[in-house]
C-alpha positions as CSV (number, residue, x, y, z in Angstrom):
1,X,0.0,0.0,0.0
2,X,1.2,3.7,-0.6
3,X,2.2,5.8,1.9
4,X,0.2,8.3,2.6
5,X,0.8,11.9,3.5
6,X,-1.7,14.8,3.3
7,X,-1.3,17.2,0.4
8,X,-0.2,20.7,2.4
9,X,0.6,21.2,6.3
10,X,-1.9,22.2,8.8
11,X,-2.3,25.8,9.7
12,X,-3.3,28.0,12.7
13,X,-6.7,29.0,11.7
14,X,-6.8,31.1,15.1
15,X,-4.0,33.1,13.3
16,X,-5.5,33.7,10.6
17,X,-8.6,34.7,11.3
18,X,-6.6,37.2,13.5
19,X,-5.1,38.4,10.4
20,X,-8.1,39.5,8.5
21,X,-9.8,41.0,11.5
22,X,-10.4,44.0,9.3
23,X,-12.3,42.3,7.0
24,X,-16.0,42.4,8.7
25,X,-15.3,46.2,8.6
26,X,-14.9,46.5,4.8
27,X,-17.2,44.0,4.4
28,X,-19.9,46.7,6.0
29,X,-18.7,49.6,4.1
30,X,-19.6,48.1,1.0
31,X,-15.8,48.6,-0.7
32,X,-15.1,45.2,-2.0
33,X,-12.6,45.9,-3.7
34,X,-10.9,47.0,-0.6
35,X,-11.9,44.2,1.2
36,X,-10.4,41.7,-1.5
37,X,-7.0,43.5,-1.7
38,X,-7.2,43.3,2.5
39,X,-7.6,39.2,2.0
40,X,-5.0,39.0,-1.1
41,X,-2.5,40.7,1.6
42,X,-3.0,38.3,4.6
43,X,-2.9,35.3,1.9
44,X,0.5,36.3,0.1
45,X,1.6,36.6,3.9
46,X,1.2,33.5,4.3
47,X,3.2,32.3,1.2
48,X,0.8,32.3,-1.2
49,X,2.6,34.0,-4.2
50,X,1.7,37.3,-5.6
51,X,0.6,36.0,-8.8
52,X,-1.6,33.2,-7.8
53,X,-3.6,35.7,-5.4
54,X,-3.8,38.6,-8.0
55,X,-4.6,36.8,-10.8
56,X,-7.7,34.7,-9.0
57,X,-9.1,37.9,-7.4
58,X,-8.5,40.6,-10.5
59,X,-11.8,40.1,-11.6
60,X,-13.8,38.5,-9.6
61,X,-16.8,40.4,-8.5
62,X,-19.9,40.0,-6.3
63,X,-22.1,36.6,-7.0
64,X,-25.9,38.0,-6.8
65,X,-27.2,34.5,-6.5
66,X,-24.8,33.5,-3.4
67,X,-25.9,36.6,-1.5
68,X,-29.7,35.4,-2.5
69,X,-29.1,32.1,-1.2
70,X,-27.1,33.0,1.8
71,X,-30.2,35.6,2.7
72,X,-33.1,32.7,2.7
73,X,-33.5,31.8,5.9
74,X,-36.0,28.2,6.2
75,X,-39.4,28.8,6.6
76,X,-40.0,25.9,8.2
77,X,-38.2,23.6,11.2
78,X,-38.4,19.8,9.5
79,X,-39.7,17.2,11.2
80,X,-37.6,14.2,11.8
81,X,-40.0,11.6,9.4
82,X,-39.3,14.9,6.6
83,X,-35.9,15.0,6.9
84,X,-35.2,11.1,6.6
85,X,-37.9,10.9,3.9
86,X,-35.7,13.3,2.2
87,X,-32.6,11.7,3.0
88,X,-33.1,7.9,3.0
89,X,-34.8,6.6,0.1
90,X,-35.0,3.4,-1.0
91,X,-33.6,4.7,-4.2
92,X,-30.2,5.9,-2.1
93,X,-30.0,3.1,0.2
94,X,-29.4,0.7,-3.1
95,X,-27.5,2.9,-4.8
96,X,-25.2,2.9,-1.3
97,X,-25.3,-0.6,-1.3
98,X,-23.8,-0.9,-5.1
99,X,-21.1,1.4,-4.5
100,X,-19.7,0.6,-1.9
101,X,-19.5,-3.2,-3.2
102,X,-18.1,-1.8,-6.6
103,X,-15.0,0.3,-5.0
104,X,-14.4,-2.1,-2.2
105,X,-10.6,-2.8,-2.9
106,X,-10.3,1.1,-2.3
107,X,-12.4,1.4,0.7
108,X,-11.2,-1.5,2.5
109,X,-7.8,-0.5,2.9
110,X,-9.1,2.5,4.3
111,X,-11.0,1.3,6.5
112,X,-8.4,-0.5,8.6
113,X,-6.0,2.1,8.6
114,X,-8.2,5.1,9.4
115,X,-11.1,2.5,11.4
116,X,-13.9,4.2,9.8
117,X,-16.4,1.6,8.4
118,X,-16.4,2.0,4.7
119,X,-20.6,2.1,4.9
120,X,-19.9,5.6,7.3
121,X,-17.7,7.2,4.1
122,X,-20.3,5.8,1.9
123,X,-23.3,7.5,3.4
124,X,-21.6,10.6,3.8
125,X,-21.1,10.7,0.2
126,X,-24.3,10.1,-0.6
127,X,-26.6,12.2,1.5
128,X,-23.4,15.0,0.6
129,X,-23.9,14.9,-3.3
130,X,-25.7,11.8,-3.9
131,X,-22.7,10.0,-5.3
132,X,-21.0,13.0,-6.8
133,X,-24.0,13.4,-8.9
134,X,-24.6,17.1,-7.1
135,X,-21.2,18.5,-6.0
136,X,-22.1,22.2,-7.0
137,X,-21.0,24.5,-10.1
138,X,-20.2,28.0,-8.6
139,X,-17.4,29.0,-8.6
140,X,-15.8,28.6,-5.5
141,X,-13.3,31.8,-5.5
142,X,-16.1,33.6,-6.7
143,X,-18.6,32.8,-3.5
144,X,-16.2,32.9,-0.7
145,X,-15.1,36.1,-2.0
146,X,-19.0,37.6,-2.2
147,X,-19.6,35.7,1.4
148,X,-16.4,37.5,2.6
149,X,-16.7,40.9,1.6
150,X,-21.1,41.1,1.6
151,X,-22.1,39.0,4.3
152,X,-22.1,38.7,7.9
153,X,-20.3,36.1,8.4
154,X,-17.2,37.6,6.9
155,X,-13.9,36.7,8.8
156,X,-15.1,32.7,8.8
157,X,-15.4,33.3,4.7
158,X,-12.3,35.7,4.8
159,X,-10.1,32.8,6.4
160,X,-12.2,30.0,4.2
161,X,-11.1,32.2,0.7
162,X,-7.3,32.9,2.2
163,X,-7.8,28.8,2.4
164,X,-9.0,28.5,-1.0
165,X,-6.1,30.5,-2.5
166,X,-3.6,28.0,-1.1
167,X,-5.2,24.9,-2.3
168,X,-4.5,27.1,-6.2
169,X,-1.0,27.7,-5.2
170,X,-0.1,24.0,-4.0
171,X,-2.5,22.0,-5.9
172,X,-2.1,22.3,-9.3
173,X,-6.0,23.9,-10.3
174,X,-7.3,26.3,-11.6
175,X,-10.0,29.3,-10.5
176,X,-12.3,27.5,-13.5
177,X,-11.6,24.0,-11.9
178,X,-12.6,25.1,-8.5
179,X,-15.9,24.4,-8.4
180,X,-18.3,23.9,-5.7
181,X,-21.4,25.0,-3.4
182,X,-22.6,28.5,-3.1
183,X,-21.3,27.9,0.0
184,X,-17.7,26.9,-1.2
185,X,-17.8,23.3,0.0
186,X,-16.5,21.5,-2.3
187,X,-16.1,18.3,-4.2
188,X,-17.6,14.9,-3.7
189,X,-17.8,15.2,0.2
190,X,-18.1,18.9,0.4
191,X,-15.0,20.2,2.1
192,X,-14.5,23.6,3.0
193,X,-11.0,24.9,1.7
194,X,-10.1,25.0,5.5
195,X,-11.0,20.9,6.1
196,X,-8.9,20.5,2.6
197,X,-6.1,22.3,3.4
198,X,-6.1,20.9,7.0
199,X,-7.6,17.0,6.3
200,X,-7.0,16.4,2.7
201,X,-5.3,13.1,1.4
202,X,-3.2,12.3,-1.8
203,X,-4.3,8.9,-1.9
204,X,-3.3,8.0,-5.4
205,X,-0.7,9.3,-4.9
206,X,-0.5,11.5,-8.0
207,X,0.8,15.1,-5.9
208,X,-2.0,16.4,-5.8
209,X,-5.7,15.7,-3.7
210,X,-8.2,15.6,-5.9
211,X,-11.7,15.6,-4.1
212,X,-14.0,15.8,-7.2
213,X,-12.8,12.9,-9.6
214,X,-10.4,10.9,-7.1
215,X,-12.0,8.6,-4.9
216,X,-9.1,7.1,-3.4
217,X,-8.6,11.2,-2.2
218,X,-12.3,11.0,-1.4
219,X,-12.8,8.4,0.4
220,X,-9.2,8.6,2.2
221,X,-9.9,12.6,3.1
222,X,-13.0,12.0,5.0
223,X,-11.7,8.8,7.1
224,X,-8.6,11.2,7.7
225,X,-10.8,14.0,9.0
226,X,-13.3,11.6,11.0
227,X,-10.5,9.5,12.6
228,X,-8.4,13.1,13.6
229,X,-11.5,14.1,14.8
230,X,-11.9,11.3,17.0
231,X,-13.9,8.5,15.9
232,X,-14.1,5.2,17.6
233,X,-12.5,2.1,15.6
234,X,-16.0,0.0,14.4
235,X,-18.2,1.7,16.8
236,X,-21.9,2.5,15.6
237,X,-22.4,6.4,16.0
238,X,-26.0,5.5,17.5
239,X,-28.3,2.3,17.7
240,X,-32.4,3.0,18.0
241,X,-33.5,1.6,21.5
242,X,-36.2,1.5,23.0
243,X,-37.7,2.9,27.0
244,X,-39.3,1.4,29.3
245,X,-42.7,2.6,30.5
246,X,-42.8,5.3,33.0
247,X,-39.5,6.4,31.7
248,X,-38.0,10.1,33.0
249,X,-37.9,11.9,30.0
250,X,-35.8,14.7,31.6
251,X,-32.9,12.3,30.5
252,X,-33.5,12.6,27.6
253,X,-30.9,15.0,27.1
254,X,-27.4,15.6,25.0
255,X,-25.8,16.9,27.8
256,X,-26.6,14.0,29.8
257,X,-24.4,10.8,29.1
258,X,-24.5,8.0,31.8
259,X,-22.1,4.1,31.3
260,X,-24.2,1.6,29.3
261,X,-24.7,-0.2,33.0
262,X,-26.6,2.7,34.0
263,X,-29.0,3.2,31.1
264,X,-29.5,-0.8,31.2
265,X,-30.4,-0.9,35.0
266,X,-32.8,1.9,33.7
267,X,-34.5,-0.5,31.4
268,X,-33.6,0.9,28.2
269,X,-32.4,-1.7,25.6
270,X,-32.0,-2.0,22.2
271,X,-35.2,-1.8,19.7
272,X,-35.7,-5.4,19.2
273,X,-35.7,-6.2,22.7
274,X,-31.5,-7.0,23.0
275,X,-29.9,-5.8,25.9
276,X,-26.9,-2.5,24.8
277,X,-23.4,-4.0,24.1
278,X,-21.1,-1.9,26.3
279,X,-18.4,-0.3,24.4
280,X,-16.9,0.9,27.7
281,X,-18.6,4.5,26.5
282,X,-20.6,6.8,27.9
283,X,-23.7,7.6,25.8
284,X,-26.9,9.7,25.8
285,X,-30.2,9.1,24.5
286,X,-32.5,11.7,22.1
287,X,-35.5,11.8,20.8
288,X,-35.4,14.3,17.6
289,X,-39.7,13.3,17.0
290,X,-40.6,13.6,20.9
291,X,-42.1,10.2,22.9
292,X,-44.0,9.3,20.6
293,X,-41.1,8.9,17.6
294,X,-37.6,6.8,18.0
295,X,-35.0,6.9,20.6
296,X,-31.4,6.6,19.6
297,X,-28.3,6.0,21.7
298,X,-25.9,8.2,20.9
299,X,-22.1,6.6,20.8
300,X,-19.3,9.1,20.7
301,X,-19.3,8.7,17.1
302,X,-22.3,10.3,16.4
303,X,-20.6,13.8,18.0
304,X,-17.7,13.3,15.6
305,X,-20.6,13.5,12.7
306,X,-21.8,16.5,14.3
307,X,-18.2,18.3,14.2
308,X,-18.6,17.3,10.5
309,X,-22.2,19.0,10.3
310,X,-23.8,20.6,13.4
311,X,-27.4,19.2,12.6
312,X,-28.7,16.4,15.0
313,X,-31.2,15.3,12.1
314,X,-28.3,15.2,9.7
315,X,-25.9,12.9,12.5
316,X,-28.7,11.1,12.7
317,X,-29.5,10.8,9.0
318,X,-25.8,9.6,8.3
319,X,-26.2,6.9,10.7
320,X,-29.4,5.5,9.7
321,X,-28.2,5.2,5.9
322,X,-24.9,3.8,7.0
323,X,-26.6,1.2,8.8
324,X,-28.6,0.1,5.7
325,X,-26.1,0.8,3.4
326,X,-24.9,-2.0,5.3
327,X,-27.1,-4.6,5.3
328,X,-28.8,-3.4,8.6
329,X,-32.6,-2.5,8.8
330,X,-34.8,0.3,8.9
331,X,-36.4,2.1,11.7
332,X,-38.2,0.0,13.7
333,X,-40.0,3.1,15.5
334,X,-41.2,5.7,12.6
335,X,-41.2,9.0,13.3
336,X,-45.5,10.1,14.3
337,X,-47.3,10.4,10.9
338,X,-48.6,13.7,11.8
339,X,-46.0,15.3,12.8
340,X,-46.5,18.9,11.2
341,X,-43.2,20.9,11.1
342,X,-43.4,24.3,12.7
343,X,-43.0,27.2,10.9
344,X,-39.9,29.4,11.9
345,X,-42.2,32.7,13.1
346,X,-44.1,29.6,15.6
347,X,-40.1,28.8,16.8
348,X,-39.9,33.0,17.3
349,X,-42.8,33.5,19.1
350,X,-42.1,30.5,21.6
351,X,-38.9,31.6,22.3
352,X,-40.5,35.0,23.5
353,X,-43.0,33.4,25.0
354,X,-40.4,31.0,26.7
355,X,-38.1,34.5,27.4
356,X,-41.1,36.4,29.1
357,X,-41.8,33.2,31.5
358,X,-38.2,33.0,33.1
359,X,-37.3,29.6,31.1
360,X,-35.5,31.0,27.7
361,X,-32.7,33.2,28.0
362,X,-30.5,32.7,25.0
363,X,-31.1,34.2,21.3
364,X,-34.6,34.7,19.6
365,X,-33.7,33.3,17.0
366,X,-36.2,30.3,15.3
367,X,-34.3,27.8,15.1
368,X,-35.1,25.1,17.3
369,X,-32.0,24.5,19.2
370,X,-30.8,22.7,22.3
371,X,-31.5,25.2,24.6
372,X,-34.7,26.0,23.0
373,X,-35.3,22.4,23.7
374,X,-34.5,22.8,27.1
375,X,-36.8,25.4,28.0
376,X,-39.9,23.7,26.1
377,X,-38.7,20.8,28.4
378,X,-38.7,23.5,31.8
379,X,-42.1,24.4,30.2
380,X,-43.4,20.9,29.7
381,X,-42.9,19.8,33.7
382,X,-44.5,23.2,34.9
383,X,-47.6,22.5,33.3
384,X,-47.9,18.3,34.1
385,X,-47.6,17.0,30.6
386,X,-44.9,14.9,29.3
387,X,-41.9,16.6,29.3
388,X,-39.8,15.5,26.0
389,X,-38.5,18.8,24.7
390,X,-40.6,18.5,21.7
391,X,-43.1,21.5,20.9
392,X,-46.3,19.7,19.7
393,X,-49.6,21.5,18.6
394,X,-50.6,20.5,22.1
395,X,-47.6,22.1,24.3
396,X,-47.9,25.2,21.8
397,X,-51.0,25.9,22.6
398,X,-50.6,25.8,26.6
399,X,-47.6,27.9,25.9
400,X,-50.2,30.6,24.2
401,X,-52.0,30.3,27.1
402,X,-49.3,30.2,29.8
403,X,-48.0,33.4,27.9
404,X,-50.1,35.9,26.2
């Protein structure tokens, strides 16, 4: 097997993002020019040559349709049942299953030497661009510079485009060959420019990491970034279970994690009835849908897919097609068939409603977080009812009531 060594060296993002502090300034004045020429500066200062920043920012110029799509905010929190509808289809699932039997002598190898189950880099790939058949066609240079010098988010696109210009210098592409989300992820797993330049693997062993049409790099660069990150060798990153009756749903909580021995003397245990293997981990136990949907155990794994995306419905998306990808079943719980998702101006007002009752005191912001969860919990035990987190039409309404 090949050695293998990642394409460029790790960096100090901390550093730089120190380095184009004066970018969310410019960015507000409107001069984006200014704020280009700021970015080119800190990116030749840290080696990337003159000519390689000049000649992929001389022209570039604002991207209407990234600051469109970076402006839409969702009008609706999706359920659980909606987001895995969207994500697992049977359609997917086989697809999954034929890929990752068709490029087994390259995943295999990866798999013991990073100890990321090839059906993990499999599902990632697929709910990430469905296979590399949707891996984005902006240009990449193009949006991080917009997102950098328009947005609000400016110094994390600043640092992401100072990123992007070392992957030109040291990688052999081109501004035209860089393409990607509006966003700037790119490639078949959607890496930012910082997880390439920090995670990225010549596999092939060619000089260069190629993440659109190399999937030896693919495949190689996620395991790389999953096992740095922390993942557990073979462990599942959650298993549905199931909880006994009576259960305290005030454990049902992220932030709580108790030993396997302890949720077991609990009487939780896996779906089908089978007592939880103990992987000498602490775990905790959610319930995305409320009581009435699925429980999942979450392994340490499954925060390692949430440092690669910071949605629980996503973690818990990858997981579930990994599973079947695998050979594994389905859910055995479905998520309630009525579950209605709420609309982000319902999220608003609860969280003001929440605010004005002493339980809420974090942003109002409608998105329906874990400490927005919390507080529906807090609201939940004050007024008797079960107390899972999870805003149905009922606990809405007695919120209305509790709050006018």
């Amino acid at each position: 097997m090949k050695a293998v060594r990642p394409l460029l060296r790790p960096i100090a993002l901390a550093g730089c993002l120190l380095a184009v502090a004066s970018v969310p300034a410019m960015a507000q004045s409107g001069d984006f020019r200014a704020c280009l020429d700021a970015i080119r500066d800190t990116a030749v200062g840290q080696g990337v040559p003159q000519g390689t920043a000049d000649q992929a920012l001389r022209t570039v110029t604002p991207d209407p349709r990234v600051l469109e799509l970076d402006g839409r905010q969702p009008e609706f929190t999706l359920t659980l049942g909606r987001y895995l509808a969207n994500a697992i289809s049977a359609e997917r699932i086989a697809k999954g299953q034929q890929m990752l039997a068709r490029h087994r002598a390259v995943l295999d190898p990866i798999e013991r030497e990073y100890g990321v189950q090839a059906s993990y880099l499999v599902s990632f790939w697929g709910l990430e661009t469905n296979y590399g058949a949707i891996m984005g066609d902006f240009s990449v240079i193009r949006s991080l510079a917009t997102l950098a010098c328009r947005s609000k988010r400016a110094a994390f696109f600043a640092n992401e485009l100072v990123q992007a210009l070392k992957i030109l210098a040291n990688n052999h592409m081109t501004v035209a060959q860089m393409k990607g989300s509006w966003a700037g992820a790119m490639g078949n797993t959607q890496f930012m420019p910082s997880t390439y330049v920090n995670y990225a693997v010549d596999r092939d062993g060619n000089g260069r990491v190629d993440l659109w049409t190399s999937l030896p790099d693919v495949f190689a660069s996620s395991a790389n970034f999953l096992s740095r990150s922390g993942w557990k060798r073979g462990q599942p990153s959650h298993d549905e279970v199931v909880l006994p009756p009576g259960f305290d749903y005030a454990r049902v909580d992220l932030s709580t994690e108790r030993p396997v021995r302890e949720w077991q003397s609990l009487g939780v245990r896996y779906a089908d009835g089978r007592p939880l293997a103990d992987f000498g981990e602490r775990a905790a136990i959610a319930q995305p849908a409320g009581y009435r949907g699925p429980a999942f155990m979450l392994w340490p794994n499954y925060k390692v897919i949430m440092i690669w995306n910071r949605s629980q419905l996503y973690a818990i998306s990858v997981g579930e097609l990994a599973r079947q990808i695998a050979g594994g079943p389905g859910l055995m719980q479905p998520p309630p068939a009525d579950d209605q998702p709420l609309a982000r101006e319902t999220v608003i007002d609860m969280q003001g409603r929440l605010q004005r009752l002493g339980l809420y005191g974090d942003e109002i912001d409608g998105l329906l977080g874990p400490r927005t969860r919390a507080a529906i919990r807090d609201f939940q035990i004050r007024a008797r009812v079960v107390a899972d987190g999870y805003p149905t039409a009922d606990t809405v309404a007695r919120l209305r009531a509790a709050a006018p």
